[in-house]
N, C-alpha and C positions, 0 to 999 in steps of 0.2 A: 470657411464661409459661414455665414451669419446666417440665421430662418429669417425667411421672407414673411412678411405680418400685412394684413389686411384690415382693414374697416371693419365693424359688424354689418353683419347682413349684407356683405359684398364679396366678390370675384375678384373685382377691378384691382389694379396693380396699381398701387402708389405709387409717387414720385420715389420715395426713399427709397425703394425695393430695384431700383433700377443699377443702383451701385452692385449691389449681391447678383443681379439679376447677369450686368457685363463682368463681372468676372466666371460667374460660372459656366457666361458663352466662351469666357477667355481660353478656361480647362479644358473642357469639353473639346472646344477647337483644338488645340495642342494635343489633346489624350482622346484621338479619334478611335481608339478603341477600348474607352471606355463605355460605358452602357449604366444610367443612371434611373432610381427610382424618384418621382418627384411625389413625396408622402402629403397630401394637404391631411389640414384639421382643421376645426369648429372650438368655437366656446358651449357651453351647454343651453344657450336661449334658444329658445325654439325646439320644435317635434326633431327625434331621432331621424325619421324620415327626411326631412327637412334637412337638417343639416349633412346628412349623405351625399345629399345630391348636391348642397352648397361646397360640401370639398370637392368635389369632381369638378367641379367648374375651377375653383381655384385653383386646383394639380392642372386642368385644361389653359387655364391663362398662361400660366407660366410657360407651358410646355409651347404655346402656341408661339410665346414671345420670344422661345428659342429656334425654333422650327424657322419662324418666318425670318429669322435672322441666318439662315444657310446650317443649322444643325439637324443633321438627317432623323429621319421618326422613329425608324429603329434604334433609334441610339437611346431613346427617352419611353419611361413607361407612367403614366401618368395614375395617380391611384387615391383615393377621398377616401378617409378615416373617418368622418366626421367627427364626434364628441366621444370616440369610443378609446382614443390613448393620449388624454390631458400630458402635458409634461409638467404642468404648474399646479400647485395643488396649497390650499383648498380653488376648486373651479368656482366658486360662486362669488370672489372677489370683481371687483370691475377692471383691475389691477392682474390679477392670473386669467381673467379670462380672453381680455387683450392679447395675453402671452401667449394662449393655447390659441389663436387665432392666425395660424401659422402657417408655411408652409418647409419640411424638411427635405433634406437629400442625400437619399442614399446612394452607395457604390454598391452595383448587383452584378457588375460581371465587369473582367481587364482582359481582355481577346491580347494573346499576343504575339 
């Protein structure tokens, strides 16, 4: 799966993200006891503060867009990084900061 990428200064879930977004209801469905972390992050514009809470909201869309699609809420842990673990680096390009504009997913637990 590919990281899910945002607009600046938004939440809202793109068209593009919707590809990544059904396959990883696809997994999820089939590996019903898997248990996922959904990591958002930020670019560095704007207050630390600020972007905290804009990943929480991003980790929340996602998470909601799987929830309301029949993926149970314990399965998913939803958690905002903000501008604190860039994966693209230098962060001050407009080019890397698009990229750190993301959301990733982790495997945190396989119950079996």
């Amino acid at each position: 799966l590919h990281d899910i990428n945002f607009e600046s200064n938004s939440a809202d879930l793109n068209e593009s993200s919707y590809t990544e977004l059904n396959q990883l209801f696809e997994l999820l469905t089939i590996n019903s006891q898997m248990k996922i972390e959904i990591s958002a992050h930020t670019d560095d514009v704007g207050s630390k503060a600020y972007n905290l809470k804009l990943s929480d909201r991003r980790a929340a869309s996602v998470k909601e867009y799987l929830t309301d699609n029949g993926i149970p809420d314990e399965q998913i842990i939803a958690k905002g990084y903000g501008e604190s673990k860039p994966a693209y680096l230098p962060v001050n390009t407009e080019e890397n900061r698009a990229r750190n504009r993301r959301v990733e997913l982790k495997i945190i637990d396989i119950k079996s």
